[in-house]
C-alpha positions in Angstrom: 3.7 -3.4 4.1 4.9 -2.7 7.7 5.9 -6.2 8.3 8.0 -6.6 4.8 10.5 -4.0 5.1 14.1 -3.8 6.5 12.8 -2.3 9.9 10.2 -1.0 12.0 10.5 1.6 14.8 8.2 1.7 17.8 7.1 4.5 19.8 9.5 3.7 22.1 12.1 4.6 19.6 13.7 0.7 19.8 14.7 -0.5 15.7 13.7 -3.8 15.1 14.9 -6.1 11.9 12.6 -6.9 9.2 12.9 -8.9 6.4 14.0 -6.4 4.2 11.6 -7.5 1.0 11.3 -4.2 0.6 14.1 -1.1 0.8 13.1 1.1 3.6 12.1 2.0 6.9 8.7 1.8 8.8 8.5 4.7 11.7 5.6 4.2 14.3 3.9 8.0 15.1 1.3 9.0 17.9 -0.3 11.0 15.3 -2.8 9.4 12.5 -0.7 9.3 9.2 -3.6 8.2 7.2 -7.5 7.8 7.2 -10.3 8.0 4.5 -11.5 5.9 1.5 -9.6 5.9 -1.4 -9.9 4.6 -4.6 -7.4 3.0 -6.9 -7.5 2.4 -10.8 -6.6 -1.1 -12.2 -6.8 -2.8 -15.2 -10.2 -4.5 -13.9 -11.7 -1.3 -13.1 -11.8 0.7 -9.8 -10.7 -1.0 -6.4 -12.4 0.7 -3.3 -10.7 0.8 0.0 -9.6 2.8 3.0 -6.1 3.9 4.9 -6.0 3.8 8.7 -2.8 4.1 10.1 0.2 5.7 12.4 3.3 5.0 10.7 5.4 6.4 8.3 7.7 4.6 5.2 11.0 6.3 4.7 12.2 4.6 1.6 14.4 5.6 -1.8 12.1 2.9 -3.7 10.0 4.6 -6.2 6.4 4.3 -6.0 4.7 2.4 -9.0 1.1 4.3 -8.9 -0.8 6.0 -6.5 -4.8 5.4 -5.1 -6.5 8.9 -5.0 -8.8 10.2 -1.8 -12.3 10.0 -2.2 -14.1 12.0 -2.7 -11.7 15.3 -3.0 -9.5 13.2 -5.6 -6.2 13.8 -4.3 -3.3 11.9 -4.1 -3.5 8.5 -1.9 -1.5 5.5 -0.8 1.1 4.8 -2.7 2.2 1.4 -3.9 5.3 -0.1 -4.2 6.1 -3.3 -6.6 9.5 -4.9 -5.7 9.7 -8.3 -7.7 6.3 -10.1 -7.4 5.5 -7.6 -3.8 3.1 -5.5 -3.9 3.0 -3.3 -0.8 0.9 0.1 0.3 -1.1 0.9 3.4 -4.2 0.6 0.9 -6.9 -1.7 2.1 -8.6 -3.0 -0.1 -12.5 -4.0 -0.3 -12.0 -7.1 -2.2 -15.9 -7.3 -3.0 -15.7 -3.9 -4.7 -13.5 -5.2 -7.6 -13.4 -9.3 -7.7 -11.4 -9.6 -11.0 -8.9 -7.6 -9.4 -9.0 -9.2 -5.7 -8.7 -12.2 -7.7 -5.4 -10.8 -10.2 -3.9 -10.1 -6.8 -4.6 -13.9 -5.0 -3.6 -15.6 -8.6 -0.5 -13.8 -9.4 -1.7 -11.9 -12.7 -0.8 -8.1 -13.1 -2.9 -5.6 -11.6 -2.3 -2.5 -13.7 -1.8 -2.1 -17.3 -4.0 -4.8 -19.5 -6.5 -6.9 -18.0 -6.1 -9.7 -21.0 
């Protein structure tokens, strides 16, 4: 997600130009912004990941859906659809849902109906 969006900051505080596939700003932190497994529902059944990560995204692009923290339940990662991108700082285990791993490789939709 870091990589697809219209810049990234460093620690340094230098602004460097992204593609801009996605609206928004990445911000590199000294503090952890994100860590723990997290969970997210798809149309293929539950995908089981993690978040690891020191960065912030400042963007006015509204989220499509949300993984939730496991095991407390709360709100995760977001994600963010923007044409045929899907970006979040969700990492996926791709053996923990294969259908799904293999909507996201082939192009088919992730959420809503599996069919």
């Amino acid at each position: 997600m870091m990589a697809v969006c219209e810049s990234l900051t460093d620690l340094d505080g230098k602004s460097w130009d992204m593609p801009g596939l996605l609206p928004g700003a990445v911000h590199m932190q000294k503090r952890l912004a994100g860590l723990g497994s997290q969970g997210l529902a798809t149309a293929f059944g539950p995908w089981r990941g993690h978040t690891f990560h020191y960065s912030r995204l400042e963007t006015a692009h509204a989220e499509s859906i949300r993984a939730t923290k496991h095991p407390s339940g709360a709100a995760g990662e977001a994600f963010y659809e923007c044409g045929s991108l899907l970006a979040s700082y969700f990492h996926a285990y791709f053996p923990s849902c294969i259908e799904a791993t293999a909507a996201v490789f082939s192009g088919r939709a992730l959420f809503g109906d599996a069919a």
